[in-house]
C-alpha positions, 0 to 999 in steps of 0.5 A: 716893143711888144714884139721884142718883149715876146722874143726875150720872154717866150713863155708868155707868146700868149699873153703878147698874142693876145694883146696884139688882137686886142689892139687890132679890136680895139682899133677895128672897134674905133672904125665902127665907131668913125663909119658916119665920118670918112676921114675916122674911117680911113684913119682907123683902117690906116692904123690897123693896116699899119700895126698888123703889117708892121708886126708881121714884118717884124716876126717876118724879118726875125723869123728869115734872120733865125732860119739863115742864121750863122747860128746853124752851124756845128757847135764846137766841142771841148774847152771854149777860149773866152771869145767862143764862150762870149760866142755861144752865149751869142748864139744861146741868146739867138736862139731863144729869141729865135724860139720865141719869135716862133711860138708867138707867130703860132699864137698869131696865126691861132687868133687869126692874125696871119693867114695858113697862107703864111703859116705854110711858109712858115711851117714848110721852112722849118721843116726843110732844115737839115736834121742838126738844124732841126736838133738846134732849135729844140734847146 
């Protein structure tokens, strides 16, 4: 949900950022409180482990969806028929999602929630689009 809500309202990347680093305190806070019991321990673990990597295979999937997207192509010139409107409102939609996704995994990674391990890939994959692609994704 969090994710989502940061893909439809990307100006607000920051504040969605930030309460995901909230959760992971808030459980790394949880299993500080568990150390003298194994089992709270393990489970508090298990649920960071779990939020964090869900979410970036989530901004992951989203991202490589975006990158590879049919969306990539040249967009038609002239008078649109009803269908290609439909269509690009489709694509308008993608993109600002897209966009999204992208400025919220910058604020992950500025609060240190993805590694510059993965914010290379990241940051190399939009580089190595063409320049038209490029030019798409700045709308």
């Amino acid at each position: 949900e969090v994710h989502e809500r940061a893909l439809d309202q990307p100006n607000y990347s920051q504040m969605y950022a930030q309460l995901c680093a909230d959760i992971c305190t808030r459980i790394h806070a949880n299993k500080q409180m568990a150390e003298d019991e194994v089992e709270g321990r393990a489970q508090a673990q298990s649920a960071l482990d779990n939020f964090r990597r869900i979410l970036l295979n989530r901004c992951q999937q989203r991202f490589s969806e975006g990158v590879d997207s049919k969306y990539q192509q040249e967009e038609p010139k002239g008078e649109m028929t009803p269908e290609e409107q439909a269509e690009a409102e489709k694509e308008q939609k993608f993109r600002h999602r897209s966009k999204g996704n992208i400025r919220f995994i910058g604020e992950l990674f500025k609060r240190s929630m993805l590694s510059e391990r993965i914010m290379h890939k990241v940051v190399k994959k939009l580089l190595l689009e063409t320049p038209h692609q490029t030019a798409q994704h700045a709308d």
